[in-house]
N, C-alpha and C positions, 0 to 999 in steps of 0.2 A: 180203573186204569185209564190213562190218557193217551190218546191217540193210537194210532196203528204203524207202526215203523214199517217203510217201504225199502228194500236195496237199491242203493245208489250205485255203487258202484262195488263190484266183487273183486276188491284190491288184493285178498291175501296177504296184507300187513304182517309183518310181523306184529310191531308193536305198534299198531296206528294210536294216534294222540294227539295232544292242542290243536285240536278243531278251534278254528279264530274265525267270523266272517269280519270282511273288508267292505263298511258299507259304503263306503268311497268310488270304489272301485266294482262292486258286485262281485267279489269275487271269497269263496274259503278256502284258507288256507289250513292243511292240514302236515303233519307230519307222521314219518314210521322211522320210530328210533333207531331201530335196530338193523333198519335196510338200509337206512343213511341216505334218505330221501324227504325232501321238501314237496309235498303234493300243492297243485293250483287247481281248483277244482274251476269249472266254469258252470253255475246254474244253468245260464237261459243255452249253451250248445251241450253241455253234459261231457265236454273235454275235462281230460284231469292231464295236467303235467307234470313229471316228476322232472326234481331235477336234485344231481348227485351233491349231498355236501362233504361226503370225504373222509366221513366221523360219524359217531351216531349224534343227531338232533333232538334234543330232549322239549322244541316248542319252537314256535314261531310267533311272532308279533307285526302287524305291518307299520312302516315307517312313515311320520310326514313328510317329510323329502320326496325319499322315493325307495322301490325294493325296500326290503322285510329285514329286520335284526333277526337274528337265530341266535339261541341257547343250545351249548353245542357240548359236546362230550369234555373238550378241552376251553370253553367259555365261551365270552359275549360274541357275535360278529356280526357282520352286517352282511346282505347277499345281494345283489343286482340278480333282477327278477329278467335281464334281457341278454347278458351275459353269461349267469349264474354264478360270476366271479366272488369271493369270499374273502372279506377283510377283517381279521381281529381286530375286537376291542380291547378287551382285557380278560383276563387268566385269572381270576379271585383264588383259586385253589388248586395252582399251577405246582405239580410233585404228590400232590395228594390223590390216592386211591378211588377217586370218584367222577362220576359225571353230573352232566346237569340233565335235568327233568323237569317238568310243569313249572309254567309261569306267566305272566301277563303283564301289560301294562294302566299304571293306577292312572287318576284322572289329570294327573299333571305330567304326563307324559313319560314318567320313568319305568324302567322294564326290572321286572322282578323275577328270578328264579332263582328256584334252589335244586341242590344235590341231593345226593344218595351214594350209597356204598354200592361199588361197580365190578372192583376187579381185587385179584388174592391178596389177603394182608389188609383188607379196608374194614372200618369201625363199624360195629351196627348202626351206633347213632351218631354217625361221624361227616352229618350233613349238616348242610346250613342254609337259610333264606338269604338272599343277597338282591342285592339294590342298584341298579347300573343305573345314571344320571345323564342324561343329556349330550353335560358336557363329558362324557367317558371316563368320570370317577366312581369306582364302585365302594357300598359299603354294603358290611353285616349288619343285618337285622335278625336274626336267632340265629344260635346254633345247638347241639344236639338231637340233628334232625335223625331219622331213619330215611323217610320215602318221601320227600319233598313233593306235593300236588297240587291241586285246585286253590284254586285263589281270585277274589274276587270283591269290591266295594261296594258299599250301602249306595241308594240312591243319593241321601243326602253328604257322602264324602266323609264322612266322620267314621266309618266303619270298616274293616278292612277281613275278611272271611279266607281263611287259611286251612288247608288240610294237611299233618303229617299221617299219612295210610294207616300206618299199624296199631295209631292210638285210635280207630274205629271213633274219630271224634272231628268235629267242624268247631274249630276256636275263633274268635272273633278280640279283634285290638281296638282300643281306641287308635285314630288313625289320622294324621294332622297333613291336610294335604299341603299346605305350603310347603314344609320340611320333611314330607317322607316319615317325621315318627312316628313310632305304632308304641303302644301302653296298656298295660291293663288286662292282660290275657283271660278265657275263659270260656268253659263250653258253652256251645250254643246248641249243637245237638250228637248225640250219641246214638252210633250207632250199629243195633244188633246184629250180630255177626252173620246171621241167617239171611239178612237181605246185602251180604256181601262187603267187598273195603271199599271206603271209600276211594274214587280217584281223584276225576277231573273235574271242573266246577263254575255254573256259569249260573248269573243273576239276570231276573226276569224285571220287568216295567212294575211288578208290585212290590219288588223287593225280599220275592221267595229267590229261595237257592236250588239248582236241579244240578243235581249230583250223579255222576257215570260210575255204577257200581262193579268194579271189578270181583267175578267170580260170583254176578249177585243176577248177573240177565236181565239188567236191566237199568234205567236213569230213574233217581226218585227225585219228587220235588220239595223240600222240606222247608218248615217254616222258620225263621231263625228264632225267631219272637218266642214262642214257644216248644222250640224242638220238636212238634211232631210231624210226621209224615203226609203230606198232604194226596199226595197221589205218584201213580209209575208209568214209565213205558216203557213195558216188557219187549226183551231182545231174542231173537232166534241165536246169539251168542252168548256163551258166560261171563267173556271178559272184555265188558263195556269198563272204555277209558276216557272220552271227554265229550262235552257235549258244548256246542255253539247254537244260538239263532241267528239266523239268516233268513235271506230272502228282502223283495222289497219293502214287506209291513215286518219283519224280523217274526214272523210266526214261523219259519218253521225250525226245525229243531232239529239239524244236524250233528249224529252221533259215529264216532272212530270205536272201532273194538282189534283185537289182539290175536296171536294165532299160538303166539309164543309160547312152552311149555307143553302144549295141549299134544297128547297122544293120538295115535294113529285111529283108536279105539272114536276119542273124543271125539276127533275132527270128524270121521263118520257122522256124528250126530248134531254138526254143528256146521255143515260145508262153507258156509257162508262168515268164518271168524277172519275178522281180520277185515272184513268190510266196511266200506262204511255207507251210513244209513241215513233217511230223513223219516220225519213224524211230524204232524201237525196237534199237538197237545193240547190246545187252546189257550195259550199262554203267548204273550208275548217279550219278544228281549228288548236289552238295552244297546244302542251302539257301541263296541270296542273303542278301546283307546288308542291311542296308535305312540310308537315311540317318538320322543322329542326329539334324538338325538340324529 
């Protein structure tokens, strides 16, 4: 096991998720989809600010400009982090049954998220990965998603780490960072249902991937090279959803978990879901990307 996860802060998230840190600025940003809340955590004073986006928030990315893009129930937007005002980009899936969920942005600046099925009458696998550009052109990159999640690139650019949840599998594209395209699909690791679904997903300075196990209590760190499991840091919650590094050397390893679903019984033995957490693993991360656009 790696490290010893600390309580940060006892949010009672509903759906806390896309923990991002901002090494610009010191700051992570996190989201609770389902409260329709944008969190600003502050390390060095331990202030967290929520601020309302009006919709459920399926991730956050911070901008080189300024303020943060969100991925938002109804699509792309942009947020002033001083106002909290909310500007559309674009709608990819404007009429359709779904929202958006996990995403990031690749090392040329563009912001990636995908759907999922949301509300009555929506396809099980009637999601899709999608590509917002800079200039505020979006395109599809898959579709026949179910649960759109973690995603993330190889050290060297060429590689691109993708999870849809229900296929308990991490795929990996060839990945062409001039143009955005991905080829070549294929498991990298599988994985067994007892240690949980895959969620959320962040790469480390060696090029392992540390995965937020929903239902599983726990982040594991997995090899991609060889698909196996290299180590965990167990959670006092079942439904860990994404994991960031932060901090000034990026060692530590801030983890969002869930409240949502969980019984009266559950929460009893879990008071603490829905918080979010830090761990120092012995692992260090890479810098975020931040949006171009």
């Amino acid at each position: 096991m790696a490290g010893n996860p600390e309580l940060v802060l006892d949010a009672k998230a509903t759906l806390g998720e896309g923990a991002i840190w901002h090494k610009q600025t010191s700051l992570l940003y996190w989201v609770d989809i389902e409260g329709c809340k944008l969190h600003v955590f502050d390390e060095e004073t331990g202030e967290d600010r929520a601020l309302d986006t009006g919709q459920p928030v399926g991730t956050v990315v911070p901008r080189r400009s300024s303020g943060v893009a969100l991925a938002l129930h109804h699509g792309f937007a942009h947020m002033d982090l001083v106002t909290g005002r909310i500007s559309m980009i674009a709608d990819p899936e404007a009429g359709l049954p779904n929202r958006f969920n996990d995403g990031k942005c690749d090392p040329a600046g563009r912001f990636w998220a995908g759907t999922m099925p949301y509300e009555t009458g929506a396809k099980k696998e009637g999601g899709a990965l999608w590509c917002l550009f800079p200039d505020g052109h979006v395109e599809k990159r898959i579709g026949g998603i179910s649960c759109s999640n973690g995603i993330a690139w190889s050290l060297d650019r060429k590689t691109m780490y993708y999870i849809d949840t229900p296929t308990q599998e991490v795929w990996a594209y060839d990945y062409h960072d001039a143009t955005g395209a991905i080829a070549n699909r294929r498991v990298v690791v599988r994985v067994p249902r007892e240690e949980g679904h895959p969620d959320g997903m962040t790469i480390d300075a060696e090029g392992m991937l540390w995965v937020a196990h929903w239902d599983g209590w726990q982040v594991i760190r997995w090899n991609p090279i060889t698909g196996k499991k290299i180590a965990s840091v167990r959670l006092p919650v079942a439904r860990v959803t994404s994991c960031a590094f932060g901090g000034e050397a990026l060692e530590t390893l801030y983890i969002t978990s869930a409240r949502t679903g969980l019984d009266g019984a559950a929460l009893s033995k879990q008071p603490h879901a829905g918080g979010l957490f830090r761990a120092r693993p012995g692992a260090r991360g890479v810098p975020a990307f931040e949006f171009g656009g």
